[in-house]
N, C-alpha and C positions, 0 to 999 in steps of 0.2 A: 828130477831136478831138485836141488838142495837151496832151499829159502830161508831167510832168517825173521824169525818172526818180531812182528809188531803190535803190541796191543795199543788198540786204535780209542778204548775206553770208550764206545759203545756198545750199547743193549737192542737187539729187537726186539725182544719180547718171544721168542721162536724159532723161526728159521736161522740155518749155519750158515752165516754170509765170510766171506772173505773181500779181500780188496789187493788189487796189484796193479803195478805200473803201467802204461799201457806198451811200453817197449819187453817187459818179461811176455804180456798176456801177447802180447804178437809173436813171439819168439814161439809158446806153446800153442799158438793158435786158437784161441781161445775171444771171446766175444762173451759183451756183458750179459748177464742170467745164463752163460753156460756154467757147466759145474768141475768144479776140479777135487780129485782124492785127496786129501792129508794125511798125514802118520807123523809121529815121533821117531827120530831114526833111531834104527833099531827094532822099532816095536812092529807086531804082526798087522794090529788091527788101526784103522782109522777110520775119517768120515768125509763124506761128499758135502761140498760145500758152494750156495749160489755164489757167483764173482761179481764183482764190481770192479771197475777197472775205472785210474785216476792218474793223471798227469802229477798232479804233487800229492805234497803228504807222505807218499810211499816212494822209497826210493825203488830202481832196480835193485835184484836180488834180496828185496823185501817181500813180507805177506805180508798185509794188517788185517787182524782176526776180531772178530766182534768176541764180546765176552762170552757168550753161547757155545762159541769155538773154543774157547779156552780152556772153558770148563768141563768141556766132554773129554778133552782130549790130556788133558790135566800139564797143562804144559804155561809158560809164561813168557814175558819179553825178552827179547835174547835168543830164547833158543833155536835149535836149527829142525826143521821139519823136509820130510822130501813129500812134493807133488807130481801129480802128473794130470796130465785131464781124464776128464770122466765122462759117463754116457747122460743122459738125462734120463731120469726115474720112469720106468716103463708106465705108471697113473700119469702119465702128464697128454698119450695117445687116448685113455680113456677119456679123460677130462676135455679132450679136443671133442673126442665122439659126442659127449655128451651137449656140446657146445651145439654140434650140429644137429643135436632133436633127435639124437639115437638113443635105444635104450640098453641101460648097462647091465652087466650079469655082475651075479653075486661073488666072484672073485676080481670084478673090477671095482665094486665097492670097497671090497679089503685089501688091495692095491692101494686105493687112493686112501683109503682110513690109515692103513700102516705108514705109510709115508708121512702122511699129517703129523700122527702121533709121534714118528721120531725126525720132524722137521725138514723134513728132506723138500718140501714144495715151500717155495717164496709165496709172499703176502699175494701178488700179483698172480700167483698162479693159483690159491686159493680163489682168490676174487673171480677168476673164471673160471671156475666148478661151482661157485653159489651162483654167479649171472648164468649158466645151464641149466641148472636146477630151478633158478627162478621164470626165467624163459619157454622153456620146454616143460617144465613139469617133472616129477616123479610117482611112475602107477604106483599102486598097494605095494607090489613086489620090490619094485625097484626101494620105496619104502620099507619093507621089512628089512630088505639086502643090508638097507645104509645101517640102519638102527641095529641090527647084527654085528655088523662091520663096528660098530662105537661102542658096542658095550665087550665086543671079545678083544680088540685091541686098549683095553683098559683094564684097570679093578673090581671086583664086584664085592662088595657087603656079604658074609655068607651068615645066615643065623640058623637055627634049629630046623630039623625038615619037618615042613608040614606045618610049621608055628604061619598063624597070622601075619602078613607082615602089612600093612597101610599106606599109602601115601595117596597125597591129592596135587593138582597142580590147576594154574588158570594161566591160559594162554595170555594174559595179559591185554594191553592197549587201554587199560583204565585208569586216569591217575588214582596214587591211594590203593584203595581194594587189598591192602594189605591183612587179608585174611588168614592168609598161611600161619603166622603167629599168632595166631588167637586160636584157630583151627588143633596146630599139634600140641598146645598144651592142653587142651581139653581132652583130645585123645589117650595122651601119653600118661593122665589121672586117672582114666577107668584104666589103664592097663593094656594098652593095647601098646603094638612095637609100631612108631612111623616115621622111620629116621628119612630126613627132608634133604637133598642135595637142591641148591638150589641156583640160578643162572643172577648174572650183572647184570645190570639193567641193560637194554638192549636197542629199543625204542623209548625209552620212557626215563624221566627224573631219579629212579631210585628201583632195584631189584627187590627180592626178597634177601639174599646174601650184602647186598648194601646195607638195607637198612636193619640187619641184626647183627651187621657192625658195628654199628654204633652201642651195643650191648656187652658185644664177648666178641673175640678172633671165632671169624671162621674158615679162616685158611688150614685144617685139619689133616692129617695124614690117615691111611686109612686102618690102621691101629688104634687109635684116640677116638677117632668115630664109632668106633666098634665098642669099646670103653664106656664112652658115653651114652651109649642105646643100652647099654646093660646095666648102665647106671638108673639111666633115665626113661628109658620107653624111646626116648625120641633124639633128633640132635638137629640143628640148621644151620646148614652149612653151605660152603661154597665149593660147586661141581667142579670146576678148575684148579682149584688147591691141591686134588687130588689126582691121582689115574681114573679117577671114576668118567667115565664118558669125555675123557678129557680133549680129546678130536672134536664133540660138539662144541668146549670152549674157543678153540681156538680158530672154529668156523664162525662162531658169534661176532670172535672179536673183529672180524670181516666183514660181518653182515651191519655193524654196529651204525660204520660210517655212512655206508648208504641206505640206511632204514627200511631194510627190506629182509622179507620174513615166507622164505620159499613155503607154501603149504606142507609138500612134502618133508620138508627140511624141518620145519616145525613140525610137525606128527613125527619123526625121528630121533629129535631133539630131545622132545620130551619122556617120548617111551622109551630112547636108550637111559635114560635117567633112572625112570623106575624099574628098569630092570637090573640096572648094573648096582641100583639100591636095594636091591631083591627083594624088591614087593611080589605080595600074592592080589591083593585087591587094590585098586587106584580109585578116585573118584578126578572127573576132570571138571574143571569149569570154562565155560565159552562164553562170556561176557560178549554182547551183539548191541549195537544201534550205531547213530549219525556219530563219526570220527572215532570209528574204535577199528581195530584191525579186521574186523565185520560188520559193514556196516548194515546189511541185511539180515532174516531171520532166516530166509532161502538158503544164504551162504554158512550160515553157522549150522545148518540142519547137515549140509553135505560136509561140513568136518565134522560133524558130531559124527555121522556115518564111515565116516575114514578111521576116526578114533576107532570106534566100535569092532572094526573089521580088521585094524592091526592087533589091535588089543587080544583077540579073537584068538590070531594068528599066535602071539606072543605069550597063552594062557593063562592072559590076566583074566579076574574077575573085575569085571569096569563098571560105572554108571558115568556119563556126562549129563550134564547138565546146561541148559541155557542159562544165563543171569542181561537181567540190566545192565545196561554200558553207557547208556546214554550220556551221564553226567559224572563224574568224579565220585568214588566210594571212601567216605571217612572227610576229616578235611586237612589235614597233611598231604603232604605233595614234598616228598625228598627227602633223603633217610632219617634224621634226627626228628622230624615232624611226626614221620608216618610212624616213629618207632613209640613217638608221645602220644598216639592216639589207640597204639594197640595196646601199652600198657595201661591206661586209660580203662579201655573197654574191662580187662581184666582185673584192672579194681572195681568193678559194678557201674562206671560211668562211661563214658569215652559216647564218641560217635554213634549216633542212634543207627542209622544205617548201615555200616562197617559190624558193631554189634550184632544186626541181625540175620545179616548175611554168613556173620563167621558162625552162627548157632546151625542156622539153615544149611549151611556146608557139611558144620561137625553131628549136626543128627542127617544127613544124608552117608556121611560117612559110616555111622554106626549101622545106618539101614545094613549096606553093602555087607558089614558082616554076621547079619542078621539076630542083632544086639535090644532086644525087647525095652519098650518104651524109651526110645533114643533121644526126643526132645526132654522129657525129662529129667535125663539122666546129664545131659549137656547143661540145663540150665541150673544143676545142682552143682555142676561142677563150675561153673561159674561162679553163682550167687554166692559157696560156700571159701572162694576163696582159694579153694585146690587147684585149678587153674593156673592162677597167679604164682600160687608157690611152686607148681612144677618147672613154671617157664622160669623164674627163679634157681629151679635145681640144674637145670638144663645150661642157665648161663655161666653160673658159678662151675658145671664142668666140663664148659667147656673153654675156660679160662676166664673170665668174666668177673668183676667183682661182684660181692656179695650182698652192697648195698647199688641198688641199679640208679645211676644218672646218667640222663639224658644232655649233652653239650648243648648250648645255645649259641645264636649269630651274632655276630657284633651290631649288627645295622638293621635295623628294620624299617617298613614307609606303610602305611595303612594308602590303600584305593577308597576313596570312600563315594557311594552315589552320589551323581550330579542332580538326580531328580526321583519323586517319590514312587512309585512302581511295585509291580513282581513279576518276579524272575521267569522268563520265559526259557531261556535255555543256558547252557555252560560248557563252550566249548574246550571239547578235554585237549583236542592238541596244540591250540593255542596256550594255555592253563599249563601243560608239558612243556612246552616253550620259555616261557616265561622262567619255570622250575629251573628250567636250563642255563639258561644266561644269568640267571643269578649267583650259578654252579654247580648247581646239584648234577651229576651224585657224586663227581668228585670233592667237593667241598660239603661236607655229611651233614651240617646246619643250615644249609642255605636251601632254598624252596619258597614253596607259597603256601601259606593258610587260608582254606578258604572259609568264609562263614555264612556263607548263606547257601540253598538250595534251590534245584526250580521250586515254581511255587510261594517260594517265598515274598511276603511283603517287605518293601524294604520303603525307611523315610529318606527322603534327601539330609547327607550327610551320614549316612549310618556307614559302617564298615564293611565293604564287601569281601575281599581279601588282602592280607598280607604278607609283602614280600619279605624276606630273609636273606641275608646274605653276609659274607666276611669282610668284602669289601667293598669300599665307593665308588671304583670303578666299574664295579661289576650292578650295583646299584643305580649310581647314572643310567649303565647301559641300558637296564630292565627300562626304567623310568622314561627314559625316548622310545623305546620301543610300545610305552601301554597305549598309546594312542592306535596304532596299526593291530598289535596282538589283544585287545580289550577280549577277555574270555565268557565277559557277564551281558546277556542278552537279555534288556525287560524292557516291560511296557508302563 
């Protein structure tokens, strides 16, 4: 059948949706989320596309094609395409299986990865392969399978054989904790190679790729990344910009709305990352306590062990590590904050905690390659300043300007204690919260700074933290909410 197309002048972000009448879609028999062929007439090849089917809008003998479609197919409004119906993508029976607490083999993982990667499953059909994976579980294998399946239907980094290659990652759930940028410039000055792909925030006010936006683009292709590490040692950047594990992106972007973070799916996540970054050595971090993505030490020991045994599999050389999670790391909270406390630390000041954490990271990391006198050599790379200029070389190549500023909020409101005290606790996803509704991460200046710590004594009237944000509206809104979300606990 000969359709004339319409562009509809939407985006999804992914998947090849189309739209038609509901008098054509009856005629091919067809029903909405079935899939229908496209081609250019003439041309050999096309692509399968979810339907949507609409009373107006689309006339009969109309498509309307999202840009996605458009673009693959290289075609515009006007012209004429032939359809027919299609079958639904054979991943869509494993995804059922998996639904129902079965477990999949390693050619159903790369069923359901290949199709990911070239769009073939809707947002909705993602969404039930993560509620699977989150529901039922995935063993070691089924783990390895995925993380397989994401790093061979992508790109991979290739460098020298047998060269070092570094990276570390923290599973997150902490506001702050922005270590990774303080981490690979330290590295990337003694000499070592640790090019960083890095995830959007996912649970949390600000990513590692968020908040080194606020510095230099890190949407890179994977030429320029490769560029840049031979430039620099190192690069940070964002894992979705490229083919690099780009199936994990576009699983996040899934996982984002409902804030949930399948075990398995996280151990995949992560290790398809460093492998498709072609590490030889990784260090992880597991941040554990009250409101972090573990809140027990029990639970963080059995991922630490998951780690360990994929890693295993995968022939990394690994160390994870436990850290504090209790309370917020650094006191930024949202990209343009967190990105001020990591340059901060890198001129010899910044955050005392954030500071020592990222030392305690980067000489854990040197341990791993068994790098003689490793604290030392971290806090020389610090104190002397090389640090700073790396991460410096690193921004300027990767588009970056040369003189680094940081953007500010338009609005700000200081919290300030109603009564004299110290700090008994700070709750981080309240804290996250807050981040949130003020805009963060999509608004790169708005967040909260926090200034105090537990422990801390505070007078009535002192400055607890401070919100950020672009706008009034989004200020009110925080401001009605602190009453309910108060993230500062003292006595």
């Amino acid at each position: 059948m000969k359709l004339k197309v319409k562009d509809v002048q939407l985006t999804t972000g992914g998947p090849l949706v189309a739209v038609l009448h509901e008098k054509t879609a009856k005629f091919l028999g067809i029903f909405p989320t079935d899939r229908i062929y496209i081609k250019r007439i003439h041309n050999k090849d096309g692509v399968n596309c979810v339907i949507d089917i609409t009373k107006k809008g689309i006339k009969e003998g109309e498509i309307g094609l999202f840009e996605e479609v458009l673009k693959k197919l290289k075609i515009s409004h006007g012209m004429q395409v032939e359809v027919k119906r299609a079958e639904h993508p054979a991943s869509i029976q494993a995804i059922k299986r998996k639904l129902e607490g079965e477990t999949l083999t390693e050619q159903e993982f790369n069923m359901i990865v290949r199709d990911i990667v070239n769009n073939e499953l809707s947002e909705t059909e993602l969404t039930y392969f993560v509620s699977g994976c989150y529901s039922h579980g995935l063993s070691i294998k089924e783990t390895v399978f995925l993380t397989n399946a994401i790093v061979n239907n992508g790109e991979r980094l290739h460098f020298r054989k047998g060269e070092i290659i570094l990276d570390k990652h923290s599973i997150g759930g902490v506001p702050g904790n922005r270590t990774t940028m303080i981490v690979i410039p330290i590295i990337a000055s003694l000499g070592y190679k640790i090019p960083k792909t890095s995830s959007r925030a996912i649970s949390s006010p600000s990513g590692t790729a968020d908040t080194f936006e606020t510095l230099a683009p890190v949407n890179l292709n994977k030429k320029k990344i490769e560029a840049v590490v031979k430039k620099t040692n190192a690069c940070i950047v964002w894992g979705g910009g490229v083919d690099l594990a780009s199936a994990d992106d576009k699983l996040i972007k899934v996982r984002h709305p409902l804030k949930i973070d399948p075990t398995g799916m996280l151990l995949a996540s992560i290790m398809a990352k460093k492998k498709a970054a072609g590490a030889t050595h990784v260090l992880i971090d597991i941040p554990w306590g009250k409101e972090t993505k573990l809140e027990t030490k029990k639970e963080a020991k059995k991922l630490k062990k998951g780690f360990l045994k994929i890693g295993k599999l995968l022939n990394f050389k690994m160390k994870v590590i436990l850290t504090d999670g209790s309370q917020p790391v650094g006191n930024g909270i949202g990209p343009a904050l967190e990105a001020a406390d990591v340059i901060s630390v890198l001129k010899g000041d910044g955050p005392n905690d954030l500071r020592e954490k990222a030392i305690f990271m980067a000489t854990e990391a040197l341990k791993l390659v068994g790098e003689k006198n490793p604290e030392e050599k971290v806090l020389a790379a610090l104190e002397s300043g090389k640090a700073y200029h790396k991460l410096q070389e690193i921004i300027i190549a990767q588009g970056g300007k040369k003189h680094i500023s940081i953007p500010k909020a338009k609005y700000f409101y200081n919290v300030l204690a109603v009564k004299t005290g110290i700090i008994e606790g700070i709750h981080n996803k309240r804290i996250s919260l807050l981040a949130t509704l003020a805009g963060a991460p999509e608004e790169k200046t708005a967040g909260i700074y926090l200034r105090v710590k537990i422990n801390n004594e505070v007078q009535k009237g002192d400055i607890l933290y401070t919100i950020y944000t672009n706008t009034k509206q989004n200020l009110d809104s925080v401001k009605r909410q602190l009453k309910e979300l108060d993230p500062i606990v003292y006595e």
